[in-house]
C-alpha positions in Angstrom: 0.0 0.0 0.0 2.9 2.5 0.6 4.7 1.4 -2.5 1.1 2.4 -4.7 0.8 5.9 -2.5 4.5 6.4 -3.1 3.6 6.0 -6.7 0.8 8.2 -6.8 2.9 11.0 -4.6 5.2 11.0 -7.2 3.0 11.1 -10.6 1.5 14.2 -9.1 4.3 15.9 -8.0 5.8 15.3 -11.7 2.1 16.6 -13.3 2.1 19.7 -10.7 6.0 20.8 -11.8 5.2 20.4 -15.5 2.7 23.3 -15.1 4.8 26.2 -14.9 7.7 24.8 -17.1 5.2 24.4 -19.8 3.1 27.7 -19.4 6.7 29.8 -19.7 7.8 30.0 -23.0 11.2 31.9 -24.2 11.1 34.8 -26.4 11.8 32.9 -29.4 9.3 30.5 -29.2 6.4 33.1 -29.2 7.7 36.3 -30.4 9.3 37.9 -33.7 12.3 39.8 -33.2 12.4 41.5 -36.4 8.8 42.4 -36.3 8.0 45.3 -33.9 5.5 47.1 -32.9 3.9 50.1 -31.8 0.4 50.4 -30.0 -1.8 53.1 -28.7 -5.2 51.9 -26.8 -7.2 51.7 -24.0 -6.3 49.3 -20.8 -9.0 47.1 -20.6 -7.5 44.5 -18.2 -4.7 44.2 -16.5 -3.6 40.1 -15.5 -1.1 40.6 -12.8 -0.2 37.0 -12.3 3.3 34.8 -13.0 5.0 33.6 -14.7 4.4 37.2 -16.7 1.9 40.3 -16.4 -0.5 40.5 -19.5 -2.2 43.8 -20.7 -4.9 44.0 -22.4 -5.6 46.5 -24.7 -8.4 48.3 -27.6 -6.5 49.9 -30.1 -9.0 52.3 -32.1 -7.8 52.2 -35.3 -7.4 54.8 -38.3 -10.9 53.3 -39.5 -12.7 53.6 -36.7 -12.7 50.1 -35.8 -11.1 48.5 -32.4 -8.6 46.0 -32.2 -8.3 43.8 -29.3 -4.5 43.5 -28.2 -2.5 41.7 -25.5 0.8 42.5 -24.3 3.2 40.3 -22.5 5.3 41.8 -19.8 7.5 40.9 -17.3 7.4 39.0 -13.7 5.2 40.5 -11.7 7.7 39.6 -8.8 11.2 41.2 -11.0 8.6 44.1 -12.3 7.7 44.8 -8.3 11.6 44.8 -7.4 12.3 47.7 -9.6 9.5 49.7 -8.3 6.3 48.6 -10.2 3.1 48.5 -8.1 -0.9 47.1 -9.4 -1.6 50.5 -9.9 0.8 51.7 -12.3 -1.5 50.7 -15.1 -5.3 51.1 -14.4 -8.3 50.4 -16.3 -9.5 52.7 -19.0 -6.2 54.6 -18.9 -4.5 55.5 -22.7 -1.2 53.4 -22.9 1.4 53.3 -25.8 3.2 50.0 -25.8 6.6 49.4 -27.5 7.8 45.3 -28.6 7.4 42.7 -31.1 4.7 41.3 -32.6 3.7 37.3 -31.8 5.0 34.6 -34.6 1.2 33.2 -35.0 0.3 36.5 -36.3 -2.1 37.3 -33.3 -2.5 40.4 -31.7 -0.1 38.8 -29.2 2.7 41.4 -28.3 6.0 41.2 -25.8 6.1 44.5 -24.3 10.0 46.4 -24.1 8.4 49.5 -23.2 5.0 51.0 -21.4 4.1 55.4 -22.2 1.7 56.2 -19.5 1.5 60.4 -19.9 4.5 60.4 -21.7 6.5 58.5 -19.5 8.5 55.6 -20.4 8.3 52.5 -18.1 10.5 49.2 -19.3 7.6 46.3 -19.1 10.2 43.7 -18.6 10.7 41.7 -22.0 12.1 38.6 -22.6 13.4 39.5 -25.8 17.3 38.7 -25.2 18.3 42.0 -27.6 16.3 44.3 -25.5 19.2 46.0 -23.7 18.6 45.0 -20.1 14.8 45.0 -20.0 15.0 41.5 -18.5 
């Protein structure tokens, strides 16, 4: 009975690590380097959760139509270390956001850089050419 407990201990603890390996990705795998982009919208949610903080975004476009757009950012927990808070980005708030675009052609982003008001905030990319924005 211990060995089939033993078993079962282990099987989960294998499933339960897999998780997070498998829901982080590295730049590469998701995002094009040589394709990026610049948005302008309105913060529509804001997922502050690991292993990275997503933004979503409606970017009202030249036509008057709205695109819906989410941007990957950092850790929340590196992100909080150099001096980001929940509330930096609210809800309903105009935000430019500087990165690359997602391989699948989505409206999938990696954020480099946040412009709240003009102000430049580094969102934490994973992009390994970004200059320190790790």
């Amino acid at each position: 009975m211990r060995t089939i407990a033993r078993v079962f201990l282990a099987t989960a603890a294998a499933l339960l690590l897999q998780v997070p390996v498998a829901a982080h990705h590295s730049f590469a795998a998701q995002f094009d380097g040589d394709k990026p982009v610049v948005l302008k919208g309105v913060i529509t949610k804001v997922d502050w959760r690991n292993p990275h903080l997503w933004v979503y975004l409606d970017v009202h476009e030249a036509d008057g139509t709205v695109t819906k757009w989410e941007c990957e950012g950092g850790a929340p927990n590196a992100l909080t270390r150099q001096g980001w808070s929940r509330d930096h980005l609210k809800l309903g708030e105009e935000l430019t956001v500087e990165g690359w675009r997602a391989k699948n052609g989505t409206n999938t982003c990696n954020a480099r850089t946040w412009r709240i008001n003009g102000q430049a905030i580094l969102a934490g990319s994973s992009n390994p050419t970004a200059g320190g924005n790790r």
